[in-house]
N, C-alpha and C positions, 0 to 999 in steps of 0.2 A: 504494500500500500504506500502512494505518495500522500505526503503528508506536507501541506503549506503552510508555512513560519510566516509570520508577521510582524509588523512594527519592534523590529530588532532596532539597540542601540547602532551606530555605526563603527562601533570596538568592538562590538561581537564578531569573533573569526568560526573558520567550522570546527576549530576543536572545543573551541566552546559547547558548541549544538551537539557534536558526536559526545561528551561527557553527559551532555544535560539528558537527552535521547535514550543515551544505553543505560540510563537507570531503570526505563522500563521497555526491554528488551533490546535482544541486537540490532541492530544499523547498518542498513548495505550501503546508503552513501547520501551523504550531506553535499549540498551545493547549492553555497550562498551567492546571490548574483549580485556581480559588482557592477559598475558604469562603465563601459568602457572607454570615457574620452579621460575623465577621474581617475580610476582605478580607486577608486573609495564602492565601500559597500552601498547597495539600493535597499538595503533595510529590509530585507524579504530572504529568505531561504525555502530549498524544498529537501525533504528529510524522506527517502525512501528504507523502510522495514519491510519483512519479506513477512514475516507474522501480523496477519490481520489483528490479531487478539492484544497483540502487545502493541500494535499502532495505536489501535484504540484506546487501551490504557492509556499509553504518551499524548494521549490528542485530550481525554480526560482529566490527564493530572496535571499539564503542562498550559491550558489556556486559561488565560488572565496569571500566569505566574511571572514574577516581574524576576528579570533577567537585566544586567548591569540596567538597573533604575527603569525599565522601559516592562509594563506587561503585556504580555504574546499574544499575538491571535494566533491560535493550530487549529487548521483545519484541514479535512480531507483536500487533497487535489482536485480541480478540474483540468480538464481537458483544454490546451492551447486554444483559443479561437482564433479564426483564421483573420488578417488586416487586410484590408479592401488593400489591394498595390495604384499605387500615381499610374495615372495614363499615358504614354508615351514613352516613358522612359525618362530620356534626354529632351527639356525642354526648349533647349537651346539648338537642336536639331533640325528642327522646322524649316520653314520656308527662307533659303538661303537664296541670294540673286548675284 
């Protein structure tokens, strides 16, 4: 089960989340998502366990738990939605004379 970290401090790294996580069961992988022009964290993690039953615990005992001053939203994953993509491309392509 994916599991969705919320409103993290931006000092939380993922060994933080992997400690916090494997109190209620194992952890197959943490990935907290950074900005990429920053390289500073985007405040959000996704915490995949392979035990539904200990996900659920960790999504039970873990929301609203305040973590360096800040407390969590965990919830199940959704599904990526898909972003409308810009029409053309290259805007600057267009009608050249």
């Amino acid at each position: 089960m994916k599991l969705y970290v919320g409103n993290l401090s931006f000092e939380t790294t993922e060994n933080d989340l992997q400690d916090l996580f494997e109190q209620h069961g194992a952890v197959n992988e943490v990935h907290l998502m950074m900005d990429k022009m920053t390289g500073k964290s985007r405040g959000f993690a996704f915490i995949t366990m392979n035990d539904n039953a200990q996900a659920n615990a960790a999504m039970t005992a873990l929301n609203g738990k305040e973590l360096n001053g800040r407390a969590l939203n965990v919830n199940e994953a959704r599904p990526r939605e898909e972003r409308p993509r810009p029409f053309g491309g290259n805007r600057f392509a267009g009608n050249r004379r």
